[in-house]
C-alpha positions as CSV (number, residue, x, y, z in Angstrom):
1,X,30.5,16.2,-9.8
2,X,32.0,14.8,-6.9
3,X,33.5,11.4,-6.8
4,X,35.2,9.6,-4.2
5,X,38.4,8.1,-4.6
6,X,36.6,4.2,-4.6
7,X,34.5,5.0,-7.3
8,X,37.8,6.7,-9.4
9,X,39.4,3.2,-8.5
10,X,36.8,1.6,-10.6
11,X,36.5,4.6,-13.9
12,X,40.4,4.1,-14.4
13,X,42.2,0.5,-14.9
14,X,45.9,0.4,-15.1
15,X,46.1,3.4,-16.1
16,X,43.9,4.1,-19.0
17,X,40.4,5.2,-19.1
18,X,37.4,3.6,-19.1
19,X,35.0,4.0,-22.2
20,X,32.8,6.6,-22.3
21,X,29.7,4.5,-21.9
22,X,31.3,2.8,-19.0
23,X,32.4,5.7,-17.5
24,X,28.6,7.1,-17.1
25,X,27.1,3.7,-15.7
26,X,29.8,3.5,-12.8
27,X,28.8,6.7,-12.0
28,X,25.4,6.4,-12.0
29,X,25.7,3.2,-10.4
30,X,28.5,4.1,-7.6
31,X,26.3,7.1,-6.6
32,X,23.0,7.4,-7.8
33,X,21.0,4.2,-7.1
34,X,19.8,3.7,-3.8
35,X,18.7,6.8,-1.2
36,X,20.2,7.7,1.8
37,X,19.4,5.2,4.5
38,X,17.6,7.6,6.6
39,X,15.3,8.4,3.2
40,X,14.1,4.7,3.4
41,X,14.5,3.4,6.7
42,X,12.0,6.4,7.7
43,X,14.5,8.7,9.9
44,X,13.9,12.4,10.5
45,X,16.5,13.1,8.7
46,X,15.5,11.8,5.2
47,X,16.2,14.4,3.5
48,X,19.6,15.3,4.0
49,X,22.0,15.0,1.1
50,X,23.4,11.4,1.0
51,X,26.7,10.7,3.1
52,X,29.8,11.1,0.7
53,X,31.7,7.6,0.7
54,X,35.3,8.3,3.1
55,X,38.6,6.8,1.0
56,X,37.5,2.7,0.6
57,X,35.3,1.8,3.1
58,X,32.2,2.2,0.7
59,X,34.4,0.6,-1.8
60,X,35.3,-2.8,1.3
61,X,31.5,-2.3,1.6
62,X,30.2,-2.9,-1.1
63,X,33.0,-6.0,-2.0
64,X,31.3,-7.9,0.7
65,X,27.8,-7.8,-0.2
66,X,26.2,-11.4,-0.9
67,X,25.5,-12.3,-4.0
68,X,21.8,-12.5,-5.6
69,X,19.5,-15.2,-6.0
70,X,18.5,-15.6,-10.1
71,X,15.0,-14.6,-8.5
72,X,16.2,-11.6,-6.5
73,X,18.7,-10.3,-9.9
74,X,15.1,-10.2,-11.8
75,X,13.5,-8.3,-9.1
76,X,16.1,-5.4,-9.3
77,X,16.0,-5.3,-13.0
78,X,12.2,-5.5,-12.9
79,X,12.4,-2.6,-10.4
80,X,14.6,-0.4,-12.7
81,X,12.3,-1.0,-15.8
82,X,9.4,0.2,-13.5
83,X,11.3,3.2,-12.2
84,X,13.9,4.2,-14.4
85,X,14.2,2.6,-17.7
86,X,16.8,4.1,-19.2
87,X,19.7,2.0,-16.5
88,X,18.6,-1.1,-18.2
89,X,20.8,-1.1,-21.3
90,X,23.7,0.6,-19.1
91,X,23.0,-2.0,-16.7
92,X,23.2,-4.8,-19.7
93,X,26.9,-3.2,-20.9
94,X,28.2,-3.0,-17.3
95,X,27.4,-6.6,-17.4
96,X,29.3,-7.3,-20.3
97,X,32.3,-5.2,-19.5
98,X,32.8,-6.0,-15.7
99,X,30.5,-8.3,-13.9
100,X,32.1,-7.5,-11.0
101,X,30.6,-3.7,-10.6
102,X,27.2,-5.4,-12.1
103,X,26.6,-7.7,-9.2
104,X,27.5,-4.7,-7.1
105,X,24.9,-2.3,-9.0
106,X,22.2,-5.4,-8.9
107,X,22.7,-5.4,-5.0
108,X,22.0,-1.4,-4.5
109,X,18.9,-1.9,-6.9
110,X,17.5,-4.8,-4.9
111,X,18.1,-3.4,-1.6
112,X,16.6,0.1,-2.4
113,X,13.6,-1.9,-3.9
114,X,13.2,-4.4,-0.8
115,X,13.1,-1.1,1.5
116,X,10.6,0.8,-0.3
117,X,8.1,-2.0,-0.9
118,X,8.5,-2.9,2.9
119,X,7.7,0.8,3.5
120,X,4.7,0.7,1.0
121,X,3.7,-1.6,3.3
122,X,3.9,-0.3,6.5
123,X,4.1,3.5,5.8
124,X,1.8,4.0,2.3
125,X,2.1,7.7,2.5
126,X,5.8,8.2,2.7
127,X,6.2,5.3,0.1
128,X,5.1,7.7,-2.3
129,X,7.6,10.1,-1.3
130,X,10.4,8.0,-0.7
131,X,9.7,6.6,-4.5
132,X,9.9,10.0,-6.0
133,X,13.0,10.9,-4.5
134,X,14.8,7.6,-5.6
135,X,13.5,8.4,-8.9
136,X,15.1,11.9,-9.1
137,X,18.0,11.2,-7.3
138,X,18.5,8.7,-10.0
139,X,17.9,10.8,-12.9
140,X,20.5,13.6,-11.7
141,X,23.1,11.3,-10.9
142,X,22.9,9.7,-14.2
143,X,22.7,13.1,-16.0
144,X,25.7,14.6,-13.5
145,X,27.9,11.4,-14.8
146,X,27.1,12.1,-18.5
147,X,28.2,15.5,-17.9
148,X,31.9,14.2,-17.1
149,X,31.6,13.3,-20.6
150,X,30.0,15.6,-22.4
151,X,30.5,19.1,-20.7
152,X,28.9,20.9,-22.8
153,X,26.0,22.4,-20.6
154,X,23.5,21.1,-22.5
155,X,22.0,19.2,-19.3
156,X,22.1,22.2,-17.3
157,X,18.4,23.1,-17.7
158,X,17.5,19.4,-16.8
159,X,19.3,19.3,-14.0
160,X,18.7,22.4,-12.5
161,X,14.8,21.4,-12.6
162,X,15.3,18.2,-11.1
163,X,17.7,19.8,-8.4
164,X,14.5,21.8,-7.7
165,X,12.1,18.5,-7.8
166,X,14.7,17.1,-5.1
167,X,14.5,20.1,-3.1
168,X,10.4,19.9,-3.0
169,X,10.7,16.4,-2.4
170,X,13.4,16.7,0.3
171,X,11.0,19.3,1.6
172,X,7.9,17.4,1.4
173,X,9.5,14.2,3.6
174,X,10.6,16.2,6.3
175,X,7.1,18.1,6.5
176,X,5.9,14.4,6.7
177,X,8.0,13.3,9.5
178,X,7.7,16.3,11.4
179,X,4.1,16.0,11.2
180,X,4.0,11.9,12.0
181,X,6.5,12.9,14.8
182,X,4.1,15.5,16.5
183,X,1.3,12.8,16.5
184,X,3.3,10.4,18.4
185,X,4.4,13.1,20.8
186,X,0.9,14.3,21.4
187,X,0.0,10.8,21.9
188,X,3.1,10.2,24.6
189,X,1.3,13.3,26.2
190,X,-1.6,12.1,26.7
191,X,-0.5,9.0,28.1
192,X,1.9,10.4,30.6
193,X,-1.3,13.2,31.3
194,X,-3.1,9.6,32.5
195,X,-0.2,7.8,34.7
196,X,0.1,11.2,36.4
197,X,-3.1,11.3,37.3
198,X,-3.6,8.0,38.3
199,X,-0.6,7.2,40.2
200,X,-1.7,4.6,41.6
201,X,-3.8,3.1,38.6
202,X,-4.9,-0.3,38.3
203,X,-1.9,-1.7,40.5
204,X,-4.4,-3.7,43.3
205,X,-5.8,-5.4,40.2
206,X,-2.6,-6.4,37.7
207,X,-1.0,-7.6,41.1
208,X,-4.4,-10.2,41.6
209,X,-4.0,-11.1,37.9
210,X,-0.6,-12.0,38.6
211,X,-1.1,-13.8,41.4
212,X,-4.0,-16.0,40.0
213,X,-1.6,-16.4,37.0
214,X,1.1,-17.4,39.1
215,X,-1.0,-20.0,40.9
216,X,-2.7,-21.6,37.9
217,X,0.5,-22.5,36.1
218,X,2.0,-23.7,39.7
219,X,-1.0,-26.1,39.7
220,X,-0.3,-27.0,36.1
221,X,3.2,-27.6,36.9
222,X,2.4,-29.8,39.9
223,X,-0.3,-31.5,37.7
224,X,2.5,-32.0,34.8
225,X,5.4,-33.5,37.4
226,X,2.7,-35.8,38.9
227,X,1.9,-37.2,35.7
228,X,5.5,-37.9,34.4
229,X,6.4,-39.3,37.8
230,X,3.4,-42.1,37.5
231,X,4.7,-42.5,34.0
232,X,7.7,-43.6,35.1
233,X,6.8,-45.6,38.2
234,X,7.3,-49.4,37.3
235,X,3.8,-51.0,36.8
236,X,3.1,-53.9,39.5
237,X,3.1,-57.6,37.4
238,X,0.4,-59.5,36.3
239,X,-0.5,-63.2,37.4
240,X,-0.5,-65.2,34.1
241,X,-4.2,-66.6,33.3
242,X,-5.3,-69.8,33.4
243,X,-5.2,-71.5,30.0
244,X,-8.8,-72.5,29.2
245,X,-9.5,-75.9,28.4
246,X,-9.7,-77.5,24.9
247,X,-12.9,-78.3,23.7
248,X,-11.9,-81.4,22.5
249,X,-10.1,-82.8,25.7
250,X,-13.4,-81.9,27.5
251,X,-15.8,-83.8,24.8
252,X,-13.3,-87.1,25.1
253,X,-13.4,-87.0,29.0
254,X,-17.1,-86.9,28.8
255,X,-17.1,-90.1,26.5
256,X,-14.3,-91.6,28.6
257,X,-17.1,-91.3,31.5
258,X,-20.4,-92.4,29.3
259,X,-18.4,-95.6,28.3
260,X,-17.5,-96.2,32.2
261,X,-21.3,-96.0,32.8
C-alpha cells in the first residue's frame, strides 16, 4: 500500500514505531476517509482514483484545518456509526494516543459528511452513489492498512471483492454524469436551436420594459428627493395664542359691574 511521506511522518515518532493498533487508524484515517473531491463535489471525473498527497502539502493542509464545534465532533462520529462502525473504537484510541491526528480525522469525517448530505439534497440520485463509494473506499483502506500489519494474505479475498465493488461503483458515477451531462447539452441545443431562429427575438419588447422600468424608478427617485428636501426645509413660526381668560376674573368683573349698577 502506498503511503506518502506525510502520513510515514505521523506512523514513526523519534524513531520508533507506532503500535500496531495506531499504526492501522492513521492509515485508515490519512487515506481512506473522505472521497476524492470530484466524487462529492459532483465533477465528471468522480471516479478517478484519489490524488496521491505530494511530500507535505497534504500534511500543511490538514495542520490548518479549524477546529470542530462539540456539535459538529458528534455529527462526524454519528456519521461513522451510520456508515462504517468499525472506525469508532479506532477513532476512540486515536483520541487517546494523539489528539492531534483525531481532530484531524474528525475534520475529514465531517467534511465528507457535510458534502454528501448537501448532495442528498440537491442531487438524490448520485447521493446514493457517492455514499457507496465512501463506504468502500473506507473499507479497503482500513483493510489495506491492517495488511501492513498482518501480511498474511488473509484479506486478499475481501479486498479483491471490494476492489471490484469500487470498480462498479466508479463505473456507475461516471455512467451517471455522462448521462446528467447529455441532458444539459441537449437542453443548451435546444436553446441555441431558438436564438438562431429568432435573431431578433423579443428585443422591441425587453427594450419597452426597460424603458418603463427606467422611468418609474426615475419618478420614484424624484418623488423620494422631493420629500427629504421638504423634510428638511425649516418650518415657518407660529404666532403664540391668546391666553383665554379665567373664569374667575370674568365672574368678579361682572359683580364689579352689578354693584356699580
Amino acid at each position: 500500500m502506498f503511503l506518502a511521506r506525510s502520513s510515514l511522518g505521523h506512523l514513526i515518532t523519534r524513531g520508533r514505531l507506532i503500535p500496531p493498533g495506531r499504526l492501522i487508524l492513521a492509515c485508515a484515517c490519512l487515506t481512506g476517509l473522505v472521497l476524492p473531491a470530484a466524487a462529492l463535489e459532483g465533477q465528471p471525473n468522480a471516479a478517478d482514483p484519489p490524488a496521491k498527497l505530494q511530500g507535505d502539502a497534504g500534511q500543511t493542509k490538514a495542520a490548518g484545518a479549524p477546529s470542530l464545534t462539540a456539535a459538529e465532533e458528534q455529527e462526524a462520529l454519528g456519521f461513522a456509526r451510520s456508515q462504517h462502525p468499525q472506525l469508532l473504537p479506532l477513532l476512540e484510541r486515536l483520541r487517546q494516543d494523539d489528539p492531534n491526528e483525531y481532530r484531524k480525522a474528525l475534520s475529514d469525517l465531517y467534511r465528507a459528511q457535510q458534502k454528501l448530505h448537501r448532495m442528498a439534497d440537491q442531487n438524490p440520485e448520485r447521493y446514493s452513489l457517492a455514499l457507496a463509494l465512501w463506504n468502500v473506499q473506507s473499507r479497503i483502506h482500513l483493510l489495506a492498512a491492517r495488511m501492513v500489519r498482518e501480511a498474511d494474505g488473509s484479506h486478499d479475498d475481501t479486498l479483491k471483492a471490494l476492489l471490484t465493488e469500487r470498480r462498479r461503483l466508479r463505473v456507475e458515477l461516471l455512467q451517471f454524469d455522462r448521462m446528467k451531462a447529455a441532458e444539459r447539452v441537449a437542453n443548451l441545443d435546444v436553446q441555441l436551436n431558438q436564438m438562431q431562429q429568432d435573431p431578433d427575438g423579443d428585443i422591441e419588447k425587453e427594450l419597452s420594459k426597460l424603458k418603463q422600468t427606467a422611468a418609474h424608478q426615475a419618478r420614484a427617485a424624484k418623488m423620494n428627493l422631493e420629500n427629504a428636501k421638504a423634510r428638511r426645509a425649516p418650518k415657518p413660526k407660529q404666532e403664540p395664542r391668546p391666553k383665554a381668560k379665567d373664569k374667575s376674573e370674568t365672574g368678579t368683573k361682572s359683580d364689579a359691574v352689578s354693584e356699580a349698577r
